[in-house]
C-alpha positions as CSV (number, residue, x, y, z in Angstrom):
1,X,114.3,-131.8,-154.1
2,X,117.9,-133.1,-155.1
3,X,117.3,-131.9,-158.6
4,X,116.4,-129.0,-157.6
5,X,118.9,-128.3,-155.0
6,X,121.6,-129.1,-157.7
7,X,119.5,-126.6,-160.0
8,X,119.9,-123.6,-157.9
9,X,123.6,-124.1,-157.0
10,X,124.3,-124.4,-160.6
11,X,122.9,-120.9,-161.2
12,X,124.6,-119.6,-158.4
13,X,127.9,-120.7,-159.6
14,X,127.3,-119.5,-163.3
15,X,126.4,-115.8,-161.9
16,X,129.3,-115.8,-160.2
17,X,131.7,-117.2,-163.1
18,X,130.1,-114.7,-165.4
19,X,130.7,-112.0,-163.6
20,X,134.3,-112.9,-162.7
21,X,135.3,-113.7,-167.0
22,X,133.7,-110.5,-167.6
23,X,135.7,-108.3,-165.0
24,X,138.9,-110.5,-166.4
25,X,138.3,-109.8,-170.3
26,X,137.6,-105.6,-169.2
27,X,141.5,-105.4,-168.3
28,X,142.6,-108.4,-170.2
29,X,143.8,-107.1,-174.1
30,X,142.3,-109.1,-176.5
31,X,144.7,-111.5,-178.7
32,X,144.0,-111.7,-182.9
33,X,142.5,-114.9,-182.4
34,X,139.0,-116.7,-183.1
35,X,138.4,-119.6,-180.4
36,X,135.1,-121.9,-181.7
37,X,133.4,-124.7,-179.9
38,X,130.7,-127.1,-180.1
39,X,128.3,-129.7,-178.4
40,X,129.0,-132.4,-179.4
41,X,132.0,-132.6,-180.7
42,X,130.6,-133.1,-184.7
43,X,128.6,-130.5,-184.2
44,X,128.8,-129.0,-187.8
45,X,128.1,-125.1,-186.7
46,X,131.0,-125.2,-184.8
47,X,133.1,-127.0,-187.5
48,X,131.9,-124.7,-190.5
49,X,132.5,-121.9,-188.7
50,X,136.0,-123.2,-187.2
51,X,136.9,-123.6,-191.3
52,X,135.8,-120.4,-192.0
53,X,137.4,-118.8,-189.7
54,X,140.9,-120.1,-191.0
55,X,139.9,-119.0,-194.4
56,X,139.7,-115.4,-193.7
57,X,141.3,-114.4,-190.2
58,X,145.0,-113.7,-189.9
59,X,145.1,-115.0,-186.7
60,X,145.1,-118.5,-184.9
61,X,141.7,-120.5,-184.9
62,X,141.3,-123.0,-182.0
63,X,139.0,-125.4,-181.6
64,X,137.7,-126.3,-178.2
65,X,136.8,-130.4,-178.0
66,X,135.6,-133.0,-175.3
67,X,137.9,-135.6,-177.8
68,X,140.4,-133.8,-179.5
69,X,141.3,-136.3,-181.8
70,X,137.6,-137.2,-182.8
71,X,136.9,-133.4,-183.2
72,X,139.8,-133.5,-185.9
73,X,138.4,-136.4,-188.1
74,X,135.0,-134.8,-188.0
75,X,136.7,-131.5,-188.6
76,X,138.9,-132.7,-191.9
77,X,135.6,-134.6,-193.5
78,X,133.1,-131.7,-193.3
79,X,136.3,-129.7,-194.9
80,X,136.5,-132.7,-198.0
81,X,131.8,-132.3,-198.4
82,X,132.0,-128.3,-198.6
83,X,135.1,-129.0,-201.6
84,X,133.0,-131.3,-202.5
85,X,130.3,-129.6,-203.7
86,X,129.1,-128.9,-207.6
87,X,131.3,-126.2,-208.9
88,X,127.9,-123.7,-209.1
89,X,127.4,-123.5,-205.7
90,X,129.1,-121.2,-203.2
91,X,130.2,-123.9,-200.6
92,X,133.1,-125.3,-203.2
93,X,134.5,-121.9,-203.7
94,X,138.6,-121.2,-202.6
95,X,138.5,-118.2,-200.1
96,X,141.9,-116.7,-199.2
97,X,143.3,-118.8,-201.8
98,X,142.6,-122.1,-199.8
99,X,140.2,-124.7,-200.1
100,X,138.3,-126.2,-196.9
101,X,141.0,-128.9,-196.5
102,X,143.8,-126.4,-196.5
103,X,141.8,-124.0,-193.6
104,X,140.5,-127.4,-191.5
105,X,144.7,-128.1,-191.4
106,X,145.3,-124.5,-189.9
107,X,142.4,-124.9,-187.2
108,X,144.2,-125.7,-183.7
109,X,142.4,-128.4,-182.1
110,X,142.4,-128.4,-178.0
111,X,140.9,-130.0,-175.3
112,X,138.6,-127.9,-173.2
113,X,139.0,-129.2,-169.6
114,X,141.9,-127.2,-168.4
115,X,142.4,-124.0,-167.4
116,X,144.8,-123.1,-170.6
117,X,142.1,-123.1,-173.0
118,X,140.0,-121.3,-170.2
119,X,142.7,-118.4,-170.2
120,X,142.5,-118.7,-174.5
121,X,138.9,-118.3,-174.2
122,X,139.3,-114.9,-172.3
123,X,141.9,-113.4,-174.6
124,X,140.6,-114.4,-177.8
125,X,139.3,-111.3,-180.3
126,X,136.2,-113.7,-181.3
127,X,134.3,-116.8,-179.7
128,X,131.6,-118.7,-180.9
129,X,130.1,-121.5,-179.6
130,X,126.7,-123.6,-180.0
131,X,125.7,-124.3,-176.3
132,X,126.9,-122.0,-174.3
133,X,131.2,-122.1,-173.2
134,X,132.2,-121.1,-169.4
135,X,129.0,-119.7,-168.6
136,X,128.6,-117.6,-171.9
137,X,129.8,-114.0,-169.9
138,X,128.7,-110.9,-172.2
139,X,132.0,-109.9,-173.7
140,X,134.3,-107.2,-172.9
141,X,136.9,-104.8,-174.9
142,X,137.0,-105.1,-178.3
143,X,135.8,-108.8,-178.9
144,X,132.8,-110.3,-180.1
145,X,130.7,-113.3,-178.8
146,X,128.7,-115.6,-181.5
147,X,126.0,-118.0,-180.2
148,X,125.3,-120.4,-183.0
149,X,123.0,-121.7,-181.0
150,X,121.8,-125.7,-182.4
151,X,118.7,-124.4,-184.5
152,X,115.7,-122.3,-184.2
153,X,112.7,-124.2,-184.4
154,X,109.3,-124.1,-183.8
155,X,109.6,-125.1,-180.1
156,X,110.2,-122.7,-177.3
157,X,114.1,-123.1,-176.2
158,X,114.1,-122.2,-172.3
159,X,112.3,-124.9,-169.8
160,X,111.9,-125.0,-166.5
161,X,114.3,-127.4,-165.8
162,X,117.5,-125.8,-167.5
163,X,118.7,-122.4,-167.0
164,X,120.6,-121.0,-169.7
165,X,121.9,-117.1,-170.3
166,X,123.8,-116.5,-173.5
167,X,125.9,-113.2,-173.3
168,X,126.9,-112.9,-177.2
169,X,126.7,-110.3,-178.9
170,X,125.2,-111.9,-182.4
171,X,123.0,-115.0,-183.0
172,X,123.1,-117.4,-185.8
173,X,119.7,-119.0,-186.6
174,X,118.6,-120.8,-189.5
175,X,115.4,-117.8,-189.7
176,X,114.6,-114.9,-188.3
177,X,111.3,-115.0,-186.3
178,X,111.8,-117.6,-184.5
179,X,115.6,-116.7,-183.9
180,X,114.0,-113.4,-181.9
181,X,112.3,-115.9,-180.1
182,X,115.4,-118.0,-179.5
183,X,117.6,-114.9,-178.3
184,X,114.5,-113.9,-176.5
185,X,114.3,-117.5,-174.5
186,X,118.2,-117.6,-173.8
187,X,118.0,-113.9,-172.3
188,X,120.6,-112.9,-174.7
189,X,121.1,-109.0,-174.2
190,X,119.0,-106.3,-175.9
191,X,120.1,-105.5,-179.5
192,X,121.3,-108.7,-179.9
193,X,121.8,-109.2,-183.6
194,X,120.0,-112.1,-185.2
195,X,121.7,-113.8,-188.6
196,X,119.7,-115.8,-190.7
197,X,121.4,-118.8,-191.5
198,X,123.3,-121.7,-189.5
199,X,126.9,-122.7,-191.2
200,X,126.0,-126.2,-191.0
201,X,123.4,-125.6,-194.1
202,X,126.5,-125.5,-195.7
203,X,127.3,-129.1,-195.0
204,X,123.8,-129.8,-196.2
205,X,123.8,-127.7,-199.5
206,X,127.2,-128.8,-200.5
207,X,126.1,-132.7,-200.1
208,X,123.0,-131.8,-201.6
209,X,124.4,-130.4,-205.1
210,X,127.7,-132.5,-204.7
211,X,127.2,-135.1,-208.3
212,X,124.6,-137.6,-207.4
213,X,126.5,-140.3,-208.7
214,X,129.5,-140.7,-205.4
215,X,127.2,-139.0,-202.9
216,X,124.9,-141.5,-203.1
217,X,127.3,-144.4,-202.9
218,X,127.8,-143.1,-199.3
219,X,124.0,-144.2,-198.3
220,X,125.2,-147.8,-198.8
221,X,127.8,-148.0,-196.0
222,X,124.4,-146.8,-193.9
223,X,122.8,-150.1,-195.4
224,X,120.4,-148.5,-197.6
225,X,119.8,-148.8,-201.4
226,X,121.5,-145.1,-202.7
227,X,119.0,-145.9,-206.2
228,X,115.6,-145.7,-204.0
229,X,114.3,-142.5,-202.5
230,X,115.0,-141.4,-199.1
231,X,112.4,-140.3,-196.5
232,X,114.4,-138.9,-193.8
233,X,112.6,-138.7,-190.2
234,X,114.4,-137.0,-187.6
235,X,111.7,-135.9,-184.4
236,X,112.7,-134.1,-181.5
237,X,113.4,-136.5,-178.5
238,X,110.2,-136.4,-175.4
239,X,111.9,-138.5,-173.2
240,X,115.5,-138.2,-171.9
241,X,117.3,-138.5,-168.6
242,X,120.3,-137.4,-169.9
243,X,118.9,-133.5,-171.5
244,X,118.2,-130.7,-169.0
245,X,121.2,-131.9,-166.5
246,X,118.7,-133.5,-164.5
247,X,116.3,-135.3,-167.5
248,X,113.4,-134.3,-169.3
249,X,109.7,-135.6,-170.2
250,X,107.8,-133.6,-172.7
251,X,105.0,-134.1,-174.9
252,X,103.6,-138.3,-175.6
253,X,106.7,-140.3,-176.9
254,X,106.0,-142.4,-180.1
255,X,106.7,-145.3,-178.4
256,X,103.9,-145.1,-176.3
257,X,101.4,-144.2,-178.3
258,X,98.9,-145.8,-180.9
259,X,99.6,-143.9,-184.6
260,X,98.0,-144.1,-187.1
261,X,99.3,-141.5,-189.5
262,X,102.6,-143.4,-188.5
263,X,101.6,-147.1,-188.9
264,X,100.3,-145.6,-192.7
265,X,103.6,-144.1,-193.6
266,X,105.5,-147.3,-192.5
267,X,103.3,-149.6,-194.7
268,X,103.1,-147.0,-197.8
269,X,106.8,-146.6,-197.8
270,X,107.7,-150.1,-197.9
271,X,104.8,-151.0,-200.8
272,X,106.4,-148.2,-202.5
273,X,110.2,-148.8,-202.2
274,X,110.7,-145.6,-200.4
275,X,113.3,-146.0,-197.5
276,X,112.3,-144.9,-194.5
277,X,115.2,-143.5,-192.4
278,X,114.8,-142.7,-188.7
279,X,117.7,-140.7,-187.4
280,X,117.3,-140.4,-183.4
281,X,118.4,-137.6,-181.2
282,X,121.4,-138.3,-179.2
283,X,119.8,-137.4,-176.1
284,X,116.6,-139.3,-177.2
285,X,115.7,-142.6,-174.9
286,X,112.0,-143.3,-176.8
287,X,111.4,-146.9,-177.7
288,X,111.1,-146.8,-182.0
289,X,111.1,-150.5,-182.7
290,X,107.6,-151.5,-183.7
291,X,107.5,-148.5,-185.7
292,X,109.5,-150.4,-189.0
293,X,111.8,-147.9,-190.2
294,X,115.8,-148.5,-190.5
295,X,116.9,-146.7,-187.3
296,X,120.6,-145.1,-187.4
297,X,121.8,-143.4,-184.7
298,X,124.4,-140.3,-184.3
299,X,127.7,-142.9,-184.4
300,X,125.9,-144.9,-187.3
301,X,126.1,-141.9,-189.2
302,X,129.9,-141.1,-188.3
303,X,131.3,-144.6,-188.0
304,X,129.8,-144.7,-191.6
305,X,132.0,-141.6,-192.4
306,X,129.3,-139.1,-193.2
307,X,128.8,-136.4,-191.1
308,X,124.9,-135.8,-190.1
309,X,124.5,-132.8,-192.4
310,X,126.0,-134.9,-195.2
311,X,123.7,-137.7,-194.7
312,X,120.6,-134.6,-194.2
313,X,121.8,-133.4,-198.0
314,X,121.4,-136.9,-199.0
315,X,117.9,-137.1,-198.0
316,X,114.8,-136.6,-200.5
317,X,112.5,-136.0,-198.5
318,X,112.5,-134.8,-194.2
319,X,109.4,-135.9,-192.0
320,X,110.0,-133.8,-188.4
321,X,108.0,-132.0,-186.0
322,X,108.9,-129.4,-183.2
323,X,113.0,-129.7,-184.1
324,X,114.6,-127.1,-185.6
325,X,116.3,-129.5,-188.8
326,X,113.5,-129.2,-190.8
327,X,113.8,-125.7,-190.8
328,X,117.2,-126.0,-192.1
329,X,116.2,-128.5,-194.4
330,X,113.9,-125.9,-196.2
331,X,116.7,-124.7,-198.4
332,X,116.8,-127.3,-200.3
333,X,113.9,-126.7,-201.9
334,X,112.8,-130.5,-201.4
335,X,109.8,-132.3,-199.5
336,X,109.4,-130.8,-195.3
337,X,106.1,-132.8,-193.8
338,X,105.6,-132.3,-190.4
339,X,103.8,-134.8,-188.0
340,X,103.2,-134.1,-184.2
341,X,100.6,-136.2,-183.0
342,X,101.2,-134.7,-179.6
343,X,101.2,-130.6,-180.7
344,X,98.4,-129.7,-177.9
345,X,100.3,-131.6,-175.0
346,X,104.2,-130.5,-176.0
347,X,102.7,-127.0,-176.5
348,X,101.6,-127.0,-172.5
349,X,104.5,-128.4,-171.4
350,X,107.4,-127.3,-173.4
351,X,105.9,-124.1,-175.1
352,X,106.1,-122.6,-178.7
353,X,107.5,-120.1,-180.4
354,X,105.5,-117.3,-181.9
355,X,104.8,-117.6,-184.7
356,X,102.5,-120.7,-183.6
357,X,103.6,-123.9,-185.8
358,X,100.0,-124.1,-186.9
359,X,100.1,-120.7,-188.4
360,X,103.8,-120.8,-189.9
361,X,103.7,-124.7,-191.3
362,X,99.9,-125.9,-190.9
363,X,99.7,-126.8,-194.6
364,X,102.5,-129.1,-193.9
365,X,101.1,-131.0,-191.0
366,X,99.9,-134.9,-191.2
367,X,96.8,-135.1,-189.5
368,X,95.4,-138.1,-191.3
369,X,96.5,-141.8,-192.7
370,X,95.3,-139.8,-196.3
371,X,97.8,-136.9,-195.6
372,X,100.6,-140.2,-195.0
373,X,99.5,-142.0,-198.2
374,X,99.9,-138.6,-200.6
375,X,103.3,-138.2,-198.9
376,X,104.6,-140.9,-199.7
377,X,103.6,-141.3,-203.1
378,X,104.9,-137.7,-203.7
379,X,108.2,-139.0,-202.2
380,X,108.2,-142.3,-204.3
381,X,107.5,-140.3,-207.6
382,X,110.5,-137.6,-206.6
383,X,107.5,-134.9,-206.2
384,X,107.4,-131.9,-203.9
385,X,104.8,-132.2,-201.4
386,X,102.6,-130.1,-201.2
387,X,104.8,-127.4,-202.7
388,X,102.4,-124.7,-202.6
389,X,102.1,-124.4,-198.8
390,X,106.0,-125.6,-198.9
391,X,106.7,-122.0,-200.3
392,X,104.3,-120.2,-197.9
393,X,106.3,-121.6,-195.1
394,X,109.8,-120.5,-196.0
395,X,108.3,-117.5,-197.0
396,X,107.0,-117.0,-193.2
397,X,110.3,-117.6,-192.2
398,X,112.2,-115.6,-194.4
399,X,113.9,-118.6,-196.1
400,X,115.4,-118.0,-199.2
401,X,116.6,-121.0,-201.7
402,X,120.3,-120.6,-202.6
403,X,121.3,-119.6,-206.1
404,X,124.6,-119.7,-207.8
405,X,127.2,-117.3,-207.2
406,X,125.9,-116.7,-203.8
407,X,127.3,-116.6,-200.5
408,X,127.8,-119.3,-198.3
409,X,126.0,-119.2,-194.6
410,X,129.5,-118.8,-193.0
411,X,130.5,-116.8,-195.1
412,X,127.7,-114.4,-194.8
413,X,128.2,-114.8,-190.7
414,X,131.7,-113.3,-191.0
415,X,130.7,-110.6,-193.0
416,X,128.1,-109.8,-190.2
417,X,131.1,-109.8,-187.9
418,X,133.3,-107.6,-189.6
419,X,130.5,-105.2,-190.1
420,X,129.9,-105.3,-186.3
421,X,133.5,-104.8,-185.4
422,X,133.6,-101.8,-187.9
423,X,130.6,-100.0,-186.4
424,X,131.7,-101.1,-182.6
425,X,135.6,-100.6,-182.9
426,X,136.0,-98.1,-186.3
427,X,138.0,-100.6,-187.7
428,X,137.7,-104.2,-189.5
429,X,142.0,-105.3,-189.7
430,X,140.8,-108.5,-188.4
431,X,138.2,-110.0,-191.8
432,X,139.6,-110.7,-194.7
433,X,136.8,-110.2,-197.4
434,X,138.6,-111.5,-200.1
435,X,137.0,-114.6,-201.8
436,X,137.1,-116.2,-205.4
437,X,135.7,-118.9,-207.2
438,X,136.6,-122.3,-207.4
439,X,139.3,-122.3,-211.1
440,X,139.5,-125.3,-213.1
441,X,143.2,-127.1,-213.4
């Protein structure tokens, strides 16, 4: 009954506070300035868009942190991955005649209790934010609201012990279909535009075509051999009493459960000198001990000093289920197996996105030790899994693979922007579209 209680006063309050920042921003002139923010503080939507922002925006760019000083240092390395990258792909390119580096330096980094960066929040020409900021009010006058959301998976993203109601006016999410579904969950208004495409990817595709030789080096501060393949595993948490406000339970967590398919991955992968690599949720509170893989959690990653998207580049080969990184991880062209041992019991109690998983990814799914023992030796040789029904699944999501001279995912977000201020406002003074490539010295 408490929980509950404490449920329906915190929708009460954010009717009210959405209502009262909309009335504000109708008589409030908008300032020339982006505000960005993200949960948690590394969260690399936020920090890729926060970059891009400075790149091609004439006004101030202020990013909105729990930890200022922790939102810098993650801030200034995903700048150094994305110049990192190989010199053919579109993440290293100088835009506005600055490097990543050179943007990350301009971003304004503030905390986001107080009421000053509240009153920045309401003047600013363009938010964005990943989970929702003061109540997510629709915006008014001539701004524009960006949810970049955390991912568009195959699981359904309302439940019945959160509320959430996203007033932005555009949607970042890493594919279409189930970004409808995503919009459609978070009761994001009618027409809301959907983006293909989340900014961290760029993170990812800048680590993953960076030169093999230093990115690699970084898997040994993690404790793990940079030579031997990679099998990344990152599952959506079940248990948590920290997500949803007030905890959530959904679907059978591994640790609890007798698995096969599981028990024949762990064994093949360490016959085979493939490293298995289980990166936990931050809200996840499952027990993954008996299951022998090397466990790193969110501050292993950082304390290591890769960001997660760096260390999701790095990977070979991704084992998920109902998250949305595997989604992500599909432009990379590399191995995506799914394994959800629990799909009939999450799907009642959480609730998919349509298109069903089964339809979208079904040729991906482990359903036997067999299915773990040709994974793994496709992993250990450096081969695609199953690349036929790889292909059919990006191309059921509309997921493209990156080619040179291409766009980067921010980039192509901005763009969006400044088309959608054009068409709204008749007039675009506030994107700079100019961008060139990387020049040798």
């Amino acid at each position: 009954m408490k929980a509950r209680a404490r449920l329906v006063a915190l929708r009460v309050r954010a009717v009210l506070a959405r209502a009262l920042a909309h009335a504000v921003m109708r008589v409030l002139p908008p300032h020339a300035q982006s505000l960005v923010a993200g949960l948690p503080d590394s969260e690399e939507n936020s920090l890729v868009t926060a970059i891009a922002l400075a790149r091609r925006t004439s006004g101030r760019v202020l990013l909105v942190a729990n930890d200022p000083a922790h939102a810098r240092e993650q801030l200034d390395r995903v700048a150094e991955v994305l110049d990192a990258a190989s010199p053919e792909a579109p993440q290293s390119a100088v835009v506005g005649g600055r490097t990543a580096r050179e943007a990350a330096d301009d971003v304004v980094v503030v905390p986001k209790k107080g009421v000053a960066t509240f009153l920045e929040f309401l003047r600013s020409a363009v938010v964005a934010y990943t989970h929702g900021l003061y109540d997510s009010p629709r915006p008014a006058g001539r701004r524009l609201h960006v949810n970049l959301w955390h991912g568009s998976g195959p699981k359904w993203n309302a439940n019945a012990k959160q509320s959430v109601r996203v007033g932005a006016d555009l949607l970042a999410a890493n594919n279409e279909p189930w970004g409808r579904e995503t919009a459609r969950a978070l009761a994001m208004p009618p027409g809301t535009r959907i983006l293909p495409g989340n900014p961290r990817q760029d993170v990812m595709l800048a680590a993953a075509t960076a030169p093999r030789a230093t990115t690699r080096e970084a898997l040994a501060r993690l404790g793990l051999d940079p030579d031997a393949p990679v099998l990344l595993w990152m599952p959506t948490f079940r248990t948590s009493a920290r997500a949803g406000r007030v905890g959530l339970r959904e679907g059978q967590p591994f640790g609890e459960m007798s698995d096969p398919v599981l028990e024949a991955i762990a064994a093949r992968c360490s016959a085979t000198g493939v490293q298995l690599v289980l990166k936990t949720h931050r809200h996840d509170d499952d027990d993954y001990t008996r299951l022998g893989a090397h466990v790193l959690t969110t501050e292993d990653v950082l304390d290591a000093g890769l960001t997660l998207y760096e260390l999701i580049g790095l990977a070979d080969a991704m084992l998920s289920d109902y998250s949305s990184v595997w989604v992500d991880f599909l432009a990379t062209g590399r191995t995506v197996a799914l394994h959800c041992p629990d799909l009939v019991e999450y799907e009642r109690e959480r609730g998919l996105n349509a298109p069903p998983l089964r339809e979208v990814a079904g040729g991906l799914l482990l359903t036997s030790p067999d299915d773990a023992v040709e994974l793994v030796a496709d992993v250990a040789a450096r081969r695609v899994f199953r690349s036929g029904e790889l292909a059919a699944t990006r191309s059921a999501l509309g997921v493209t693979l990156p080619g040179p001279g291409g766009r980067t995912l921010a980039d192509a977000l901005l763009d969006e922007l400044a088309a959608l201020a054009t068409e709204r406002f008749g007039a675009n003074a506030f994107f700079a579209p100019q961008r060139s490539a990387r020049t040798s010295s």
